[in-house]
C-alpha positions in Angstrom: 0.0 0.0 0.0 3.0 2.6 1.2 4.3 2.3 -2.8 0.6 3.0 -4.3 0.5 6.3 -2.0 0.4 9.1 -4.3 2.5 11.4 -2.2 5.3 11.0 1.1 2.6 12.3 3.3 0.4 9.2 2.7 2.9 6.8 2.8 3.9 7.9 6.2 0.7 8.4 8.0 0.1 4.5 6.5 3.5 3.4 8.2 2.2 5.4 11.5 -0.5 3.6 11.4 0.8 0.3 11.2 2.8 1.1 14.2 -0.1 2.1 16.0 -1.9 -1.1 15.6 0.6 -3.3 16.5 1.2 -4.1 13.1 4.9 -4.8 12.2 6.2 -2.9 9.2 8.3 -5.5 7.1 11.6 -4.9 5.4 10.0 -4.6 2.1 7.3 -2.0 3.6 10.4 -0.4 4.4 11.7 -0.3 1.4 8.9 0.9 -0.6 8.9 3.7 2.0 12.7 4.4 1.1 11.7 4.6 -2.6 9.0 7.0 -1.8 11.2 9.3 0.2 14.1 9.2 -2.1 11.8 9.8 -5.4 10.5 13.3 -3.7 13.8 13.9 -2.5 13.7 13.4 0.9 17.0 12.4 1.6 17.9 13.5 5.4 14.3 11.8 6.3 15.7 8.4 4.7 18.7 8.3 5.7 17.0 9.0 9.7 15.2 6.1 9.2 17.5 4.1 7.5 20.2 4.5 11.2 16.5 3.1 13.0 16.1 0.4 11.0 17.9 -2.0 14.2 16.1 0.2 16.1 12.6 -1.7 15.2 14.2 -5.2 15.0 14.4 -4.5 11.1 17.6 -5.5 8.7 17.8 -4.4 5.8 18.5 -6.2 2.8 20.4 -5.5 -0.8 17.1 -4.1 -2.3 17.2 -1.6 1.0 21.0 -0.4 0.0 20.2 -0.6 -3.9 17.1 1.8 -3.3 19.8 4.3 -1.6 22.5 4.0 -3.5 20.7 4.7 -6.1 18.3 8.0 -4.9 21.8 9.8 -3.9 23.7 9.2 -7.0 20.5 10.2 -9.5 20.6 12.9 -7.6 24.3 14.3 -7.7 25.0 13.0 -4.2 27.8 10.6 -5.0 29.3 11.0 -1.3 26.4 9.9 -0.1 26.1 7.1 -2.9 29.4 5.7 -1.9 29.2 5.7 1.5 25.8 3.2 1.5 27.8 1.2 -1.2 30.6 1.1 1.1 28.6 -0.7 4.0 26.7 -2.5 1.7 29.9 -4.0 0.7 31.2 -4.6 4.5 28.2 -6.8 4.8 29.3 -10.5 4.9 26.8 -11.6 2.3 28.4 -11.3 -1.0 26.7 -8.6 -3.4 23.8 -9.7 -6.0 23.6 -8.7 -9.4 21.2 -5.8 -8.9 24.1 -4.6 -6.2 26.6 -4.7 -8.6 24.8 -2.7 -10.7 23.9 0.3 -8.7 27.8 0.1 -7.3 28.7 0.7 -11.4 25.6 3.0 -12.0 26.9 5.1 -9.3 30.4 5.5 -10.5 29.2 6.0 -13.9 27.3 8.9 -12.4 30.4 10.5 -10.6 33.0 9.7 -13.8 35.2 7.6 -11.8 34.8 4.5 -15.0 38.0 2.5 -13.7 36.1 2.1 -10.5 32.8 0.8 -12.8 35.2 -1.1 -14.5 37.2 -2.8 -11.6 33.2 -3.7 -9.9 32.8 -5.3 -13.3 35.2 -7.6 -13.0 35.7 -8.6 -9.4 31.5 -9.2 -10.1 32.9 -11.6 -12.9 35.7 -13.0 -10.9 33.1 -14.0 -8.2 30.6 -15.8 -10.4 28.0 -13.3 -10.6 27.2 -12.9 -14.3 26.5 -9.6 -16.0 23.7 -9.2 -18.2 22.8 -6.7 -20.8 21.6 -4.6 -18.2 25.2 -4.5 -16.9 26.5 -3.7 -20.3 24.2 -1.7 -21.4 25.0 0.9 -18.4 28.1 1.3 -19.3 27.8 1.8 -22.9 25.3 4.5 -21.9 27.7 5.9 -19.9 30.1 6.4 -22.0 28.4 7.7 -24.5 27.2 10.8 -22.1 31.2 11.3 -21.4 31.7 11.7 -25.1 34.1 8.2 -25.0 32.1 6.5 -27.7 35.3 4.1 -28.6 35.0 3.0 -24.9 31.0 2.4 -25.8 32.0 0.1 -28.7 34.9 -1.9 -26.5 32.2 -2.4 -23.7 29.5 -3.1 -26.4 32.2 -5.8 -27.8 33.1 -7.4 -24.7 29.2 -7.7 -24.0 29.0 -10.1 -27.5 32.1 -11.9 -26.9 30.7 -12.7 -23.3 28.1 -14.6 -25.3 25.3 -12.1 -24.6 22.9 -11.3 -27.7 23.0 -7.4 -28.0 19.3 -6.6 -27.5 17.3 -3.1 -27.9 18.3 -1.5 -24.9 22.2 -2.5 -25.7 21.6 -1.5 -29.3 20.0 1.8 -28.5 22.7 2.7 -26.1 25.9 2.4 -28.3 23.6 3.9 -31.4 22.9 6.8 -28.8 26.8 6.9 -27.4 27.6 7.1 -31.6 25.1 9.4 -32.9 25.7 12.0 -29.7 29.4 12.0 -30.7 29.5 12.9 -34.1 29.1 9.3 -35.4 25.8 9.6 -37.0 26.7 6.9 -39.7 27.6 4.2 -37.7 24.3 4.6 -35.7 22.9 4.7 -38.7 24.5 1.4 -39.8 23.0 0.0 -36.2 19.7 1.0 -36.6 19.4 -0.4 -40.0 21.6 -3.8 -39.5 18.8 -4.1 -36.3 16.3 -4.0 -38.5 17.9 -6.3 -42.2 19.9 -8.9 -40.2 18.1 -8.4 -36.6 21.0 -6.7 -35.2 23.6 -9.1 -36.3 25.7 -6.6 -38.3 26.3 -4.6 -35.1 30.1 -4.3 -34.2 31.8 -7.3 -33.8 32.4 -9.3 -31.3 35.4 -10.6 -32.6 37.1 -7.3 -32.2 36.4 -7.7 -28.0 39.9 -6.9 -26.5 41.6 -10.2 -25.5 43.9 -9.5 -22.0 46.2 -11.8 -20.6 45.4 -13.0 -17.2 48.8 -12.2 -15.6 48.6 -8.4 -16.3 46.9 -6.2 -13.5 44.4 -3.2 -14.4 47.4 -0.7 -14.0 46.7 2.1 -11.4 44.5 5.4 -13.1 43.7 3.0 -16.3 40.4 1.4 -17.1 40.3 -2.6 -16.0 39.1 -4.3 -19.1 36.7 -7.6 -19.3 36.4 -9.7 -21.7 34.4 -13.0 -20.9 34.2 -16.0 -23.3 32.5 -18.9 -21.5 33.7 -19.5 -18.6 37.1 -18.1 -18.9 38.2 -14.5 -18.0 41.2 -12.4 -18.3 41.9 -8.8 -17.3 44.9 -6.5 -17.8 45.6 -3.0 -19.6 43.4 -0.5 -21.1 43.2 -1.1 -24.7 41.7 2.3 -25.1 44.8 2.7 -27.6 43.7 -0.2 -29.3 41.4 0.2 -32.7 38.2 0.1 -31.2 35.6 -1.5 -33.9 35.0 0.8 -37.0 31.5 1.8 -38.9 32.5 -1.1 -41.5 32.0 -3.6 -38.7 28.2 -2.7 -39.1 27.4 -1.9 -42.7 27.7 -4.3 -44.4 23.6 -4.5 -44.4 23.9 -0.6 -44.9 22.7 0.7 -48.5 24.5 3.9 -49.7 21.6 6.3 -49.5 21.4 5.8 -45.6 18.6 5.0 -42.9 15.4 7.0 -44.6 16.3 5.5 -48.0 16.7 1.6 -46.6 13.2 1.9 -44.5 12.2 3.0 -48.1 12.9 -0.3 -49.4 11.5 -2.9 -46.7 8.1 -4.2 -46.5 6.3 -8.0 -45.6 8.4 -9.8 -42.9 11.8 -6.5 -42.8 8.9 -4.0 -42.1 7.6 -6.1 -39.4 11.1 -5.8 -37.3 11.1 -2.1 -37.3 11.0 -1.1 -33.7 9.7 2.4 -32.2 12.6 2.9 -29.7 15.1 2.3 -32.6 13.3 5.2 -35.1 13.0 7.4 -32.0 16.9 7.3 -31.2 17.5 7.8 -34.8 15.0 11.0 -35.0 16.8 12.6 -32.3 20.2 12.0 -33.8 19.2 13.2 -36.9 18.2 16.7 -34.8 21.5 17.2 -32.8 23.2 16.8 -36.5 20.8 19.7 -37.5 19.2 17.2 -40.1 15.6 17.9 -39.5 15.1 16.6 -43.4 15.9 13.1 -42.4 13.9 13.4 -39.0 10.6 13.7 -40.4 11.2 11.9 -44.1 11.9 8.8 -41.1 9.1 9.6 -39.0 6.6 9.5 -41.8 7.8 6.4 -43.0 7.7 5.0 -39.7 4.0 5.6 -39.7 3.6 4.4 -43.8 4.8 1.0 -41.8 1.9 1.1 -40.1 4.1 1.8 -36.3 2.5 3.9 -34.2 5.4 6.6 -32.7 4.7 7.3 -28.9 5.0 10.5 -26.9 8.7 9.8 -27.0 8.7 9.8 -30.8 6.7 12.8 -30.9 8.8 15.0 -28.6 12.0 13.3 -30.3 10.3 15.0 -33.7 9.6 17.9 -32.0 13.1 18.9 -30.6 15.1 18.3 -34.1 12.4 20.3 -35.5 12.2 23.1 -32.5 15.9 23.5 -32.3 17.2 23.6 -35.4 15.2 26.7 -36.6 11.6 24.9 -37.9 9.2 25.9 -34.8 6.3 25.4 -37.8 7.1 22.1 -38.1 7.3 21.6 -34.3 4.0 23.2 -33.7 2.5 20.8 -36.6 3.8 18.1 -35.1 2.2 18.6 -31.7 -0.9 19.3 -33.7 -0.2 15.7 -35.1 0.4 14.1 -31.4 -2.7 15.6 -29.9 -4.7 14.2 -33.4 -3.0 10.6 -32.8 -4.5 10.8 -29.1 -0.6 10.6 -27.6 -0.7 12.6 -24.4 2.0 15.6 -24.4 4.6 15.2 -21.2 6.1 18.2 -19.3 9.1 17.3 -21.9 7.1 18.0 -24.8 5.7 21.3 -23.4 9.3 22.4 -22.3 11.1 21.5 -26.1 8.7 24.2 -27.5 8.9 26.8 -24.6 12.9 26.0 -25.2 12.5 26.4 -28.7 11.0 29.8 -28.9 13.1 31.0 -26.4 16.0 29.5 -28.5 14.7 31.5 -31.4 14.3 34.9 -29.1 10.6 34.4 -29.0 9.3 35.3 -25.7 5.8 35.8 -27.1 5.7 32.6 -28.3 7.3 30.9 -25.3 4.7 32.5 -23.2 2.2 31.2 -25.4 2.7 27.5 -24.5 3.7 28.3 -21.0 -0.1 29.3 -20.4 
């Protein structure tokens, strides 16, 4: 019940209550208290309860630590972040996989990669397999500190571990390319997802092979490669050639994205996925290609694949930003005709966009 209260001041009165009737409140009421408080930012009032945990005969468990861990560091409190992650691991249980992925989420979110890195593979060395998930943060990572060479060595390592890339994993590196002026090897991605089911992506074969008796050197990334059951760590092969865009074109025809969705229909036309043409449509607007935005958002929809609110305000930011606020107001008229609800992001892109464009007028106009 304390998770399905719409606002802190419910949950609590429903955890006083509890109390009052002798009712006692389990870890995972707890928790979903902790998620509450830390999702309306109530971080001193967590952290309170979290020292009186023993205090009500209560113990916390990983989810408890995961749930903090993870409201400081979204949150730019990496101190914080750390510190939980530092008891957490003085705990004699050994971590789980959702552990291990907060601990690299939160160093992701401070910069300190080597650190992500190292947790990567001492979660290897302990027999606690990564998943895409694992991969896929950071790949995303990476791509938001503009290293998108370190994107495509994690992305590799993540296929030569014998994990299938799948949409999230795609749509990261694609993101971590396109947001680093690598439009056409996102490109290449998108559209190998689509021909050969994301086969053509970079190649695993290019994963960074270490030898087992070198140490991660001290300020340099640790590097994991996994291949069955075997692993080996050593030096950062950042200097290495990380995979290149002819890794993942071979599926690619010359004229690009817009011009292969041209060509597919039956079974091809079928694959075509929303999240894929959504990442694409925003690339296209951060390269000031607004053309390509909307020639692939129409086809999308020729395809018969409906574009969601993220889709819509994807559209609407290449369009708002790069000089066409007609188009962007068109296209909201279009997502309020397709019955998509408009999000406080939608709203914001256009206010943004006008202001961008020194109208205040205009800005005003969608802020009422």
């Amino acid at each position: 019940m304390i998770g399905l209260s719409p606002n802190v001041e419910s949950a609590r009165a429903l955890l006083a209550d509890m109390r009052e009737n002798g009712i006692k409140p389990s870890i995972v009421t707890y928790n979903a208290f902790f998620q509450k408080l830390m999702e309306t930012r109530n971080f001193r009032e967590a952290e309170k309860m979290f020292r009186e945990l023993p205090s009500y005969f209560v113990c916390p468990d990983q989810h408890t630590y995961c749930i903090m861990i993870n409201g400081h560091s979204r949150n730019g409190r990496h101190r914080n972040a750390e510190r939980i992650f530092s008891m957490l691991r003085s705990r004699e249980r050994e971590l789980d996989l959702a552990s291990y992925n907060s601990g690299i989420a939160m160093y992701c979110r401070s910069g300190k990669f080597a650190e992500a890195e190292l947790l990567l593979l001492e979660m290897v060395k302990l027999g606690v397999k990564p998943t895409n998930a694992t991969f896929t943060i950071l790949i995303s990572s990476y791509g938001k500190g503009g290293r998108p060479e370190d994107a495509m060595r994690i992305f590799s390592i993540m296929k030569s571990s014998g994990l299938e890339a799948d949409l999230g994993s795609n749509n990261a590196l694609m993101h971590a390319l396109s947001s680093n002026g690598r439009l056409k090897e996102a490109e290449n991605i998108a559209l190998s997802l689509i021909i050969e089911n994301g086969s053509n992506t970079p190649n695993a074969k290019s994963a960074p092979r270490l030898l087992e008796s070198s140490p991660p050197p001290e300020n340099a990334l640790a590097v994991v490669a996994l291949s069955g059951n075997t692993l080996a760590a050593g030096h950062d092969q950042a200097s290495q050639s990380p995979p290149t865009s002819s890794d993942s074109s071979a599926a690619a025809p010359a004229g690009g994205l817009v011009q292969g969705l041209g060509e597919l229909t039956g079974e091809l036309a079928g694959r075509l996925d929303v999240a894929t043409v959504t990442s694409m449509i925003a690339a296209y607007g951060r390269h000031g290609r607004v053309t390509d935005a909307c020639a692939l958002f129409q086809r999308m929809r020729a395809l018969q694949l409906q574009p969601n609110v993220h889709t819509f305000n994807a559209l609407i930011g290449a369009c708002a930003f790069n000089g066409r606020l007609d188009m962007a107001e068109r296209c909201y008229s279009d997502m309020v005709a397709a019955r998509v609800e408009p999000d406080q992001a939608t709203f914001r892109l256009l206010i943004d966009g006008h202001e961008a464009a020194g109208d205040a007028m205009g800005a005003m106009d969608w802020v009422s």
